[in-house]
N, CA and C of each residue as an Amber inpcrd file, in Angstrom:
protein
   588
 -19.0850000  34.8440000  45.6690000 -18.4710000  35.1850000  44.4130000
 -19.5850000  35.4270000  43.3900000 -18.9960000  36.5450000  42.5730000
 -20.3380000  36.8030000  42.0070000 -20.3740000  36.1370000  40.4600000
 -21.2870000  36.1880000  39.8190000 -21.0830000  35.6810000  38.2940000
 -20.4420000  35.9700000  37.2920000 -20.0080000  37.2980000  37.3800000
 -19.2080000  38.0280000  36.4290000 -17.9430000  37.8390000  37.0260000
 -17.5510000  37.2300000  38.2020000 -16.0470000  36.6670000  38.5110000
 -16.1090000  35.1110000  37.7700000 -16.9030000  34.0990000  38.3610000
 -16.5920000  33.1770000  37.9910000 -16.8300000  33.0560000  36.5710000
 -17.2180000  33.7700000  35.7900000 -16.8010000  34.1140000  34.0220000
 -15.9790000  34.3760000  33.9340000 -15.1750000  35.2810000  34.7550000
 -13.9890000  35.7300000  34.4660000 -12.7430000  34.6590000  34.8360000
 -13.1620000  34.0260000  35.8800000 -12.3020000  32.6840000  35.6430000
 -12.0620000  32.2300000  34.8250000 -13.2770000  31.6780000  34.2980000
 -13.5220000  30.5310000  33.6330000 -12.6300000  30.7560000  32.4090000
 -13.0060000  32.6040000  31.5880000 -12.1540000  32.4860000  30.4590000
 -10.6730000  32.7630000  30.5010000 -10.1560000  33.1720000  31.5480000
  -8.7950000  33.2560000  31.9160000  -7.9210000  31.5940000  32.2720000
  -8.7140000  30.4680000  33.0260000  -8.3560000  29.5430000  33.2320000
  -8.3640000  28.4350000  31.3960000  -9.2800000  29.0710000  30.9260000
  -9.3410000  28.2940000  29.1660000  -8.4750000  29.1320000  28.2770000
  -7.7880000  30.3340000  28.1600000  -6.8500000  31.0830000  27.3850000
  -5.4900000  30.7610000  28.0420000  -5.3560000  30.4720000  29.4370000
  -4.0920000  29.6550000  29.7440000  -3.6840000  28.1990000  29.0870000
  -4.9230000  27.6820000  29.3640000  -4.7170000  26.2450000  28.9370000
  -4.3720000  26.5550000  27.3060000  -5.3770000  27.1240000  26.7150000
  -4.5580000  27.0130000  24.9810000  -3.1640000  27.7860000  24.8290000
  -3.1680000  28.8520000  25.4660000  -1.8580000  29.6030000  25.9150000
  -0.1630000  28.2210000  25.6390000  -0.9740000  27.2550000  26.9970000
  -0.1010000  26.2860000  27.5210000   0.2370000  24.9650000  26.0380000
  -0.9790000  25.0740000  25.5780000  -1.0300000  23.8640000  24.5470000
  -0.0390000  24.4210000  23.2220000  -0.5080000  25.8880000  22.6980000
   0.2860000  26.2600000  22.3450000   1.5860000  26.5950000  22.0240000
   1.9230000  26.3880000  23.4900000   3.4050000  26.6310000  23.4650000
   4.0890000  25.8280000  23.0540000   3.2360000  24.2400000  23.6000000
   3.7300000  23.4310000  23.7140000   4.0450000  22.8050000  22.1920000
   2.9850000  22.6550000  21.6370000   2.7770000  22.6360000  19.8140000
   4.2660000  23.4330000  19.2500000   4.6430000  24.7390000  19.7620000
   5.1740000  25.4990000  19.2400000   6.6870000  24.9770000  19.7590000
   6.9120000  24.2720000  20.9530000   8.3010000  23.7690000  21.0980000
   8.6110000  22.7750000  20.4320000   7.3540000  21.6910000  20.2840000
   7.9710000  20.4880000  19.3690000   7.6840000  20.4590000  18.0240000
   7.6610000  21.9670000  17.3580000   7.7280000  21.9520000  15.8300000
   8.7640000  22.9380000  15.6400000   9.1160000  23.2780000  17.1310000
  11.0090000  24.3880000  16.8690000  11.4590000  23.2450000  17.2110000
  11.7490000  22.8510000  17.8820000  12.9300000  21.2220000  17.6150000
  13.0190000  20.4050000  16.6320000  11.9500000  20.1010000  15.9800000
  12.2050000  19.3020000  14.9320000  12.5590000  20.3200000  13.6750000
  12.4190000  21.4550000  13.5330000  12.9890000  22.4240000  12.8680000
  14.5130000  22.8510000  12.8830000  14.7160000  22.4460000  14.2380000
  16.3870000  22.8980000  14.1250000  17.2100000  21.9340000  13.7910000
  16.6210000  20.2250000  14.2710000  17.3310000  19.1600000  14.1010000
  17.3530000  19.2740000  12.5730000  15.9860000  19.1810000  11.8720000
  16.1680000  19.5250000  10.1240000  17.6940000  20.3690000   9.6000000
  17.2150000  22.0190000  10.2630000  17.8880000  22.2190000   9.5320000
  20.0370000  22.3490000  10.0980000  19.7340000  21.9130000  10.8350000
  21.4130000  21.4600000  11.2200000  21.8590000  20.1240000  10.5980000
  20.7940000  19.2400000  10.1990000  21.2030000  18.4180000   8.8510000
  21.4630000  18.5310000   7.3770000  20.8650000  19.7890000   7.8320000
  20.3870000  20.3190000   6.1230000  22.2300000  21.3080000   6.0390000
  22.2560000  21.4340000   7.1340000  23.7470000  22.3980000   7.1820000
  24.7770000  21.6230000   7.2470000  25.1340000  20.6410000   7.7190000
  25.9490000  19.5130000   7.7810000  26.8000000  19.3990000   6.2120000
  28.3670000  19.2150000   5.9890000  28.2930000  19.0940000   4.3260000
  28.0540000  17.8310000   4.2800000  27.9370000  17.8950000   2.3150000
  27.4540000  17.1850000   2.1630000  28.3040000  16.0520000   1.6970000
  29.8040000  15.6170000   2.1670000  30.7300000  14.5940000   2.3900000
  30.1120000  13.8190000   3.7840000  29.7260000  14.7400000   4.7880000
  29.5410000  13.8440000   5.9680000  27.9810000  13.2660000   5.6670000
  27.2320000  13.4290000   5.0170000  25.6850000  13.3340000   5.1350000
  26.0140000  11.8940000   4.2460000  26.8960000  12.1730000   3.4090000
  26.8390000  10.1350000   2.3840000  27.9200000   9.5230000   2.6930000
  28.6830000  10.0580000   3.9760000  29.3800000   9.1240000   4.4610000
  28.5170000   8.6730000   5.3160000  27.9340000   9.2940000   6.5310000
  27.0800000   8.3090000   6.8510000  25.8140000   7.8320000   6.2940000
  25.5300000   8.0050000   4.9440000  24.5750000   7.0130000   4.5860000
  25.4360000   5.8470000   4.4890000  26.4610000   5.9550000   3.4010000
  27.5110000   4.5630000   2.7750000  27.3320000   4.1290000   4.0030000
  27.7010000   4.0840000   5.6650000  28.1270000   3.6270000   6.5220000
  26.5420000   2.8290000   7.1380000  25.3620000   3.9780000   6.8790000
  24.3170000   2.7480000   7.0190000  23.5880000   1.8150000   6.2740000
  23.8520000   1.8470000   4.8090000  23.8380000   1.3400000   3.9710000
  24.3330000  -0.3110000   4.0580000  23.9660000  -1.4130000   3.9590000
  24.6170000  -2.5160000   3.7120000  24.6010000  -3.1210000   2.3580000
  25.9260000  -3.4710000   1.7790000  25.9010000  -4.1850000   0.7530000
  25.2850000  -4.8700000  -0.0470000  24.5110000  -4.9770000  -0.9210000
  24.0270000  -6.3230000  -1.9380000  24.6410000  -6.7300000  -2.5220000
  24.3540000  -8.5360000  -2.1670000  25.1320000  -9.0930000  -3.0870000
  24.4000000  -9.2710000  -4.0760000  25.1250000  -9.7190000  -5.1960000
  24.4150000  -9.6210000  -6.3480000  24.2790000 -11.5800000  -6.7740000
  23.1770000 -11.6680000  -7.3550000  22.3200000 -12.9030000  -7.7130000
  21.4480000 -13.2870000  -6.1630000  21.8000000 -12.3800000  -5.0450000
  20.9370000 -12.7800000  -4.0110000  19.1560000 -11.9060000  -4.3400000
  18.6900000 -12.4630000  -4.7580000  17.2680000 -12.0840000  -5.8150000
  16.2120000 -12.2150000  -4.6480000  15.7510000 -13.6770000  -4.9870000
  14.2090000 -14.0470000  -3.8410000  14.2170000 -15.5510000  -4.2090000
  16.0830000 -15.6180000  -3.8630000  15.8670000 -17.1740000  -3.6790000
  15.9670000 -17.5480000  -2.1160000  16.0210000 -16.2850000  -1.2970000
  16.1640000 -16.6410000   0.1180000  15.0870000 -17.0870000   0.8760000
  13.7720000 -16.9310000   0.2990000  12.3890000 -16.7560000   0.7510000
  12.0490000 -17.7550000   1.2670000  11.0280000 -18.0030000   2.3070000
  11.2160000 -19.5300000   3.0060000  10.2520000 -20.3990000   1.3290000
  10.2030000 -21.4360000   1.9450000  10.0370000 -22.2380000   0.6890000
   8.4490000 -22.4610000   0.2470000   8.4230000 -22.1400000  -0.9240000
   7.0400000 -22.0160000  -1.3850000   6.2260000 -23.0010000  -1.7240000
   5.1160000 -22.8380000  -1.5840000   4.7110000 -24.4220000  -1.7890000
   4.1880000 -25.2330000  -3.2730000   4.3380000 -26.4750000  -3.4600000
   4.8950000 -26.9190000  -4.5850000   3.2970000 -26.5870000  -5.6800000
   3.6500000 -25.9450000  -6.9910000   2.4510000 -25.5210000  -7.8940000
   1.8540000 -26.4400000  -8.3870000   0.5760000 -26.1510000  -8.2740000
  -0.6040000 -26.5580000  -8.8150000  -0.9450000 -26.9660000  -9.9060000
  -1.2640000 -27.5990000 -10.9190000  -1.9280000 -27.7990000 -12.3130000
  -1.9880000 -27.3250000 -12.9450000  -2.9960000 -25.9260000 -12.3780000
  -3.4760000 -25.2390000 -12.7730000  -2.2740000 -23.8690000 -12.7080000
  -1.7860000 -24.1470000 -11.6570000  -0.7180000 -22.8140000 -11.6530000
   0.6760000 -23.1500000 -13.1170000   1.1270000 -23.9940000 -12.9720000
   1.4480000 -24.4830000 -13.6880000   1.3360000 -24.1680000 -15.3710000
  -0.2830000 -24.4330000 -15.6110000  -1.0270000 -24.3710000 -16.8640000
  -0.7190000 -22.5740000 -17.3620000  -1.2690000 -22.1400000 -15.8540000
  -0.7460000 -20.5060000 -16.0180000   0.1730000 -19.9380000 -16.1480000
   1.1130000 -20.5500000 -16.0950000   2.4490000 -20.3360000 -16.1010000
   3.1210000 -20.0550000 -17.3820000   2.6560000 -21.0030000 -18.0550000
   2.7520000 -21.2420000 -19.5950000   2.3910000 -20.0660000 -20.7900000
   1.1420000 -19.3410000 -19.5290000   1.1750000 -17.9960000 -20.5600000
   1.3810000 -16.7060000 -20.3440000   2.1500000 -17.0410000 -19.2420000
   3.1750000 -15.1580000 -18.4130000   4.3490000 -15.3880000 -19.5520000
   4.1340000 -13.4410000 -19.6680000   5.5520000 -13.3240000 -20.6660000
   6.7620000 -13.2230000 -20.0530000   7.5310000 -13.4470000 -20.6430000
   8.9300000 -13.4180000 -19.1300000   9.4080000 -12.2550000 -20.1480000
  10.5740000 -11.6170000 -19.5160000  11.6050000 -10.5100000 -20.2780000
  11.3660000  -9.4130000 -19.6390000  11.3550000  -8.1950000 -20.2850000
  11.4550000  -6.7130000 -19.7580000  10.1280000  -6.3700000 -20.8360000
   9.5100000  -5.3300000 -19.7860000   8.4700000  -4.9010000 -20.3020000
   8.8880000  -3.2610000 -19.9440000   8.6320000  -2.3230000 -20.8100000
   8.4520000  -1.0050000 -21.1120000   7.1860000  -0.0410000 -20.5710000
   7.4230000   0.5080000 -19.6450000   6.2550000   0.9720000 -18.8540000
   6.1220000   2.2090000 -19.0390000   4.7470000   3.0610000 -18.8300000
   4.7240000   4.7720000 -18.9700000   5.6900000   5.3270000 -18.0060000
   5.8900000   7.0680000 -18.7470000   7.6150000   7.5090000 -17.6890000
   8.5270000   6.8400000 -17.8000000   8.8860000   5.7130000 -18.6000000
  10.1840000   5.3410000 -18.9800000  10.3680000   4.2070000 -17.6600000
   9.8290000   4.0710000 -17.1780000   9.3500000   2.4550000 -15.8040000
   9.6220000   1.2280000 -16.7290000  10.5400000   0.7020000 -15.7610000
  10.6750000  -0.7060000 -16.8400000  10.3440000  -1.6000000 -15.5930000
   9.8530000  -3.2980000 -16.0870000   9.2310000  -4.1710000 -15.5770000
  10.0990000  -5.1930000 -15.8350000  10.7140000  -6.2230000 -14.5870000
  11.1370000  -7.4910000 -15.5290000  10.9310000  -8.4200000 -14.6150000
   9.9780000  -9.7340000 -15.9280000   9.7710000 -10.9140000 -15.6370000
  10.4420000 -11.7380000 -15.5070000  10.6350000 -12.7900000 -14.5890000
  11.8920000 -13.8800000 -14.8360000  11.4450000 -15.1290000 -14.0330000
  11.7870000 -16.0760000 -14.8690000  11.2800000 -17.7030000 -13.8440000
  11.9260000 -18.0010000 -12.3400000  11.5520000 -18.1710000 -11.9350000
  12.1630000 -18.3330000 -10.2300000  12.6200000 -19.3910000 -10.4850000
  14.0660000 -19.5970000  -9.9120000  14.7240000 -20.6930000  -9.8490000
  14.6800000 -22.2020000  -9.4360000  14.3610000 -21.5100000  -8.0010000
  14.0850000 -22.4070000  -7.2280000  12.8340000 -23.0570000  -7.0850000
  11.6910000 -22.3830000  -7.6000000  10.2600000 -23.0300000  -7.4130000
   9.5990000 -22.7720000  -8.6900000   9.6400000 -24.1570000  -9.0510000
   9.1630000 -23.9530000 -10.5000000   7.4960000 -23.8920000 -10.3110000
   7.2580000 -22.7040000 -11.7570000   5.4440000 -22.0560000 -11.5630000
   5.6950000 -21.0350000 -11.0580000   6.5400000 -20.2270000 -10.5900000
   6.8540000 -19.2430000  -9.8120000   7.4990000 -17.9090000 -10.3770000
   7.4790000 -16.9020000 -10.4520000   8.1230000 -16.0080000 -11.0430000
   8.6770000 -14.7780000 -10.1750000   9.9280000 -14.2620000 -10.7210000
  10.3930000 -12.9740000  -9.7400000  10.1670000 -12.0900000 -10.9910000
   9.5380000 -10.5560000 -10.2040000   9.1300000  -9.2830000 -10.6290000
  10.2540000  -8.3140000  -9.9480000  10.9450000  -7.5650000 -10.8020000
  11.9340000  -6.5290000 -10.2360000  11.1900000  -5.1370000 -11.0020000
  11.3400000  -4.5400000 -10.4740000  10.9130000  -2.7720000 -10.6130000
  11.5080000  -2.3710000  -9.5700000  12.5810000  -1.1370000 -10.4410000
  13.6600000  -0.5790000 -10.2500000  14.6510000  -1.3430000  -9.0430000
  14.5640000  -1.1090000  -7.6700000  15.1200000  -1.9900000  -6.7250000
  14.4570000  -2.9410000  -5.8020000  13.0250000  -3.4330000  -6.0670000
  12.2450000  -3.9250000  -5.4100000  12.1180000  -5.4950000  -6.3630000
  11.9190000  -6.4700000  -5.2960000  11.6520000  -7.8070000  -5.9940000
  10.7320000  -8.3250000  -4.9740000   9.4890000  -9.2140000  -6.0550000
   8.4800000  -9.6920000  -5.5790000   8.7720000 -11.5900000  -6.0780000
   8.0420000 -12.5070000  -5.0250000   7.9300000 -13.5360000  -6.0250000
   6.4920000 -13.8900000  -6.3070000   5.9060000 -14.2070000  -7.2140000
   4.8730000 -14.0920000  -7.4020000   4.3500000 -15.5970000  -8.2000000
   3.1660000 -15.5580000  -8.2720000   2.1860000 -17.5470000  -8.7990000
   1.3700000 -16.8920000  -9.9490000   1.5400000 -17.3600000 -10.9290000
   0.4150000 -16.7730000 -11.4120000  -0.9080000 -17.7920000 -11.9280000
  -2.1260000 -17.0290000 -11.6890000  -3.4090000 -18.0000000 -11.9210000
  -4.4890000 -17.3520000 -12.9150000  -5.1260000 -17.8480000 -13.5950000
  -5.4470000 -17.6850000 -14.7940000  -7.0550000 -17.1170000 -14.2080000
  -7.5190000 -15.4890000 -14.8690000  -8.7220000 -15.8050000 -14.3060000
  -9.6430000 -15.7690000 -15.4350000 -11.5060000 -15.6730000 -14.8890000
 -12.2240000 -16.0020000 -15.8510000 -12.3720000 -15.2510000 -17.1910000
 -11.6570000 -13.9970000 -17.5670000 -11.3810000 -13.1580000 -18.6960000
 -10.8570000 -13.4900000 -19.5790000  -9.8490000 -14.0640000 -19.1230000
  -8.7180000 -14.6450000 -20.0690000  -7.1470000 -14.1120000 -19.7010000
  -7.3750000 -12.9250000 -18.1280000  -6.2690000 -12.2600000 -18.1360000
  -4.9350000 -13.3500000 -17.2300000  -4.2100000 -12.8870000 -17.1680000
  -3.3850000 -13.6650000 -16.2580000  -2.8750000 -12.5800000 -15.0280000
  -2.8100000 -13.2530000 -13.8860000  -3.1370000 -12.3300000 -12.5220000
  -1.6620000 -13.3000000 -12.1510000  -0.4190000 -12.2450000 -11.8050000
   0.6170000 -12.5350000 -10.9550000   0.1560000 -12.1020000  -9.4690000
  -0.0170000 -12.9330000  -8.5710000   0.0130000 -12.4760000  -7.3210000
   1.0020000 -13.0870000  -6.4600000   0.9760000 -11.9060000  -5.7790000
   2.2750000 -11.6180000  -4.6510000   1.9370000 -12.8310000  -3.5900000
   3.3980000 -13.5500000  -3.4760000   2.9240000 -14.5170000  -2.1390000
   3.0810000 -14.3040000  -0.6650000   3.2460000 -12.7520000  -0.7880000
   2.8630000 -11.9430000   0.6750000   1.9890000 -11.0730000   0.1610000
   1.3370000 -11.1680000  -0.1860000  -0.0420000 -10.3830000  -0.8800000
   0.4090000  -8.8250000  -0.4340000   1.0220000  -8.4660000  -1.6580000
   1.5310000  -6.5680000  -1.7430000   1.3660000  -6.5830000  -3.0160000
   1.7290000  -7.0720000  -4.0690000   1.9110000  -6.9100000  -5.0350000
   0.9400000  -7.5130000  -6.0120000   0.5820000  -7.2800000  -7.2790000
  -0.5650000  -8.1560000  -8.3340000   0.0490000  -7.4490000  -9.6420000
   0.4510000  -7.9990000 -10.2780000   0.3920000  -8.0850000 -11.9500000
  -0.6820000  -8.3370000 -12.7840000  -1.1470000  -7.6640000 -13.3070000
  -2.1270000  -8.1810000 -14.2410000  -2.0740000  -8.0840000 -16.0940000
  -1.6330000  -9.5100000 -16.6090000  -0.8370000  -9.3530000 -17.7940000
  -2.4770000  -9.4610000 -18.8660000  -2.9330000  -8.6190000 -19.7210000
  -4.1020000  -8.4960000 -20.4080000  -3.6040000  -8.6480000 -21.8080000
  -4.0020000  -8.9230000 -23.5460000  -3.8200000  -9.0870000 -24.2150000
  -2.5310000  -8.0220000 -24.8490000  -2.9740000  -6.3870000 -24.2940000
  -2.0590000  -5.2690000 -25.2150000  -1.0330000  -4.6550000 -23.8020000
  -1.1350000  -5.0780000 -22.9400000  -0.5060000  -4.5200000 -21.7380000
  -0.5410000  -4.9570000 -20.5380000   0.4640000  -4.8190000 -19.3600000
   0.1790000  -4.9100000 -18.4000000   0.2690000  -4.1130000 -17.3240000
  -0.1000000  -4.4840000 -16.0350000  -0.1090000  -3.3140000 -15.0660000
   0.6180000  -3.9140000 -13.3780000   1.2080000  -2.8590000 -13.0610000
   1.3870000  -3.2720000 -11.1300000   0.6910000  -2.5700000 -10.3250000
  -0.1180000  -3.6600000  -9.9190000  -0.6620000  -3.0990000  -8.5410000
  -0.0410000  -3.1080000  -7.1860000  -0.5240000  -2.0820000  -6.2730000
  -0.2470000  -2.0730000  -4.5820000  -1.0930000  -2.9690000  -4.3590000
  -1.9470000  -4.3900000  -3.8720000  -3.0430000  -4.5940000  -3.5390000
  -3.1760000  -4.1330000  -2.0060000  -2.2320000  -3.6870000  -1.2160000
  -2.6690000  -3.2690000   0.2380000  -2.9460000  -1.6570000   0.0070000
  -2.4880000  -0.6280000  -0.7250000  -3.0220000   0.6180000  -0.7170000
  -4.0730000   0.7280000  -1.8580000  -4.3000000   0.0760000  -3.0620000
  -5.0280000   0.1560000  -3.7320000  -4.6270000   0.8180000  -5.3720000
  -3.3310000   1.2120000  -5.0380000  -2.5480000   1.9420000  -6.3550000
  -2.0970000   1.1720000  -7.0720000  -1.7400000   2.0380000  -8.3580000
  -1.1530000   1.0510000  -9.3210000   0.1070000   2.1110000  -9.2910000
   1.2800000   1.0190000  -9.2220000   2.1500000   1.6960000  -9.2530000
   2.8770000   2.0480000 -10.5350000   2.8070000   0.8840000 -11.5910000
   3.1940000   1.0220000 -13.0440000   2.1110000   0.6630000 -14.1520000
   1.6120000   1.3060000 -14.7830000   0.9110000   1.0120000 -15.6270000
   1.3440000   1.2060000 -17.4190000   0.3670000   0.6960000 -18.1030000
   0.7120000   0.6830000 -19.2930000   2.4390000  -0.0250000 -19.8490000
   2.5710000  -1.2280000 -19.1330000   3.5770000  -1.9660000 -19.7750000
   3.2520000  -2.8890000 -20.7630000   4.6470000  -2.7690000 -21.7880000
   4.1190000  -3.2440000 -22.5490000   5.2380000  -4.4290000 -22.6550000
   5.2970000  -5.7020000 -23.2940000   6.0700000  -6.7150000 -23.8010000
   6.5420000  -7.0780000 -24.8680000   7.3750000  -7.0830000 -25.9330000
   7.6300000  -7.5640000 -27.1300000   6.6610000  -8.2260000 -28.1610000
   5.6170000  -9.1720000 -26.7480000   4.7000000  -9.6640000 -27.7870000
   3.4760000  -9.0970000 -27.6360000   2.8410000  -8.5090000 -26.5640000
   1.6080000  -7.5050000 -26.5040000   2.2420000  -6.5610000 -27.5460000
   3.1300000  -5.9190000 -27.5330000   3.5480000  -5.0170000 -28.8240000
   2.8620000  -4.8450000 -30.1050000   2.9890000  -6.7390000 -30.3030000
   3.1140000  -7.1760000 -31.6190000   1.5510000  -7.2570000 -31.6800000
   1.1410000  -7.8230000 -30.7860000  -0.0590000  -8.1700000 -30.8980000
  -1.5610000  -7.0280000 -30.3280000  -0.8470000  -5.8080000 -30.1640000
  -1.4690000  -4.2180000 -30.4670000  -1.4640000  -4.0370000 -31.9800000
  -0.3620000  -4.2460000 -32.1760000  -0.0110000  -3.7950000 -34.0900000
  -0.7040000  -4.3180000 -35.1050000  -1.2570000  -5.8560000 -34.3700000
  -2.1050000  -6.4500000 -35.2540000  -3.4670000  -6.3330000 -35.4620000
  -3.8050000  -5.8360000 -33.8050000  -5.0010000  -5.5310000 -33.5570000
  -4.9580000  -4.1680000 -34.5470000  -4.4610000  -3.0730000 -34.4990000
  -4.3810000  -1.9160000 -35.5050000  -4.6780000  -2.1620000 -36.8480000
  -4.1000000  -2.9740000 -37.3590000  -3.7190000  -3.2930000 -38.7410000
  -5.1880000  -4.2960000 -38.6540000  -5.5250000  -5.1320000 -37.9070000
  -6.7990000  -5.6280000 -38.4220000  -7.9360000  -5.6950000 -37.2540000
  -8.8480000  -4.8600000 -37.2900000  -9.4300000  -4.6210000 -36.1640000
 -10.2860000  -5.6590000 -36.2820000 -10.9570000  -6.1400000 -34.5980000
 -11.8640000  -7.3190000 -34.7770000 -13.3400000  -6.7900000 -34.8330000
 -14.3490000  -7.6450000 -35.9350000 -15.6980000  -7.0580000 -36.3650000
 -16.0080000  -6.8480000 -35.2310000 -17.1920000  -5.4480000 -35.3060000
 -18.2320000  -5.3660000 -34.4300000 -19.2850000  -5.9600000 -34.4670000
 -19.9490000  -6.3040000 -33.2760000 -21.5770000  -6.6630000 -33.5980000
 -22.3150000  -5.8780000 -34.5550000 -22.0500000  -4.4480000 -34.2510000
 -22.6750000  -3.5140000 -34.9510000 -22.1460000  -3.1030000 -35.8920000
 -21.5680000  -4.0120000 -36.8010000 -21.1590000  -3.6630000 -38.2410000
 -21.2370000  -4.8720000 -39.0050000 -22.5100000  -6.0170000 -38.8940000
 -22.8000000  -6.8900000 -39.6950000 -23.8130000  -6.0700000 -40.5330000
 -23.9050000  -6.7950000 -41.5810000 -24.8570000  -6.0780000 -42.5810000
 -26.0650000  -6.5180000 -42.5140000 -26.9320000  -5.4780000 -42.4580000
 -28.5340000  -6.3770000 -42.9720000 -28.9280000  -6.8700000 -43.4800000
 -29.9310000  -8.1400000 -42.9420000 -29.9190000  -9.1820000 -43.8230000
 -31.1060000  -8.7970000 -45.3340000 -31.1830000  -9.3530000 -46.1220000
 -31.6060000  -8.8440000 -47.7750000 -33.1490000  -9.3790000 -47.1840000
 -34.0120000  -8.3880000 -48.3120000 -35.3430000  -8.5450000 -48.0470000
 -35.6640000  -9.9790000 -49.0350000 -34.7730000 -10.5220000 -49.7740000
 -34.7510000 -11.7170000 -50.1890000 -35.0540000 -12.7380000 -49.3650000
 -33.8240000 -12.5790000 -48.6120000 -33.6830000 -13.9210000 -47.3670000
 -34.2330000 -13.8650000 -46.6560000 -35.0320000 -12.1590000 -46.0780000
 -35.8160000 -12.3940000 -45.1380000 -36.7010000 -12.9770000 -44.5160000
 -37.2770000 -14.0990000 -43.5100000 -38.3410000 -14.6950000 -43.4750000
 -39.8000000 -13.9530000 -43.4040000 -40.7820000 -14.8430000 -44.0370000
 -42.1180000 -14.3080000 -44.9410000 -43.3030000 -14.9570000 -43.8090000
């Protein structure tokens, strides 16, 4: 066999194979194309009847008191506790946030955004901020003097930012109305007082 055959193999046996891969690519992105759109054609009485039907009920006050049982707070959690704002906070895009004491485990707090509930500890860190963290570590609050924020801590996003509270509100407005000195706006000292 000469060389210019077994080339000629070679590229006839590699244009089958992508030939083959091809096709294959090309059958399982027409199936999932037709299943789409024969759902997409379906009306749309049968498409939310069977959602309603896979859908299960909530009851209501069943929150995140079902959670196995948390363990009893700290001193210090405790101490922190004392300075999470509870209520509804006002978030960018019209995102609302709400704080609320956990019932069942005192030091503890439940976070709802929109249909999702977290329970969360909060611990005081060296800034001064207060850090809600998630006790399946997904979630982090971080409540700062003029705002607060939600984090993903497993993807790294923030999912709501710029919330605000009734009393960060208040206490933006004040900051406005009286800003705190700069270093760099004490006055120089007089060639009087200066030391000689």
């Amino acid at each position: 066999m000469s060389l210019q055959n077994k080339r000629t193999r070679r590229i006839r046996t590699a244009a089958i194979t992508v030939g083959i891969l091809l096709g294959m690519t090309a059958g399982a992105f027409s199936s999932q194309a037709h299943a789409a759109t024969e759902t997409a054609t379906q009306p749309a009485a049968k498409v939310k009847a069977k959602v309603k039907a896979k859908a299960k009920p909530a009851k209501k006050g069943a929150v995140a008191e079902k959670f196995v049982p948390l363990p009893e707070a700290s001193p210090e959690q405790l101490a922190a506790a004392s300075r999470v704002l509870i209520g509804r906070y006002e978030c960018e895009f019209s995102k609302k946030l709400l704080i609320d004491a956990n019932d069942t485990n005192r030091g503890y707090f439940n976070i709802r955004q929109d249909k999702q509930t977290w329970v969360v500890k909060p611990v005081l860190s060296s800034t001064g901020a207060v850090r809600l963290e998630d006790t399946k570590d997904t979630v982090l609050v971080i409540q700062i003097l003029t705002k607060s924020m939600l984090l993903n801590v497993k993807t790294g996003h923030r999912m709501v930012d710029g919330c605000v509270h009734e009393v960060q509100r208040a206490a933006e407005e004040e900051l406005r109305k009286n800003p705190p000195k700069s270093v760099f706006d004490t006055p120089a000292p007089d060639a009087a007082s200066a030391p000689k």
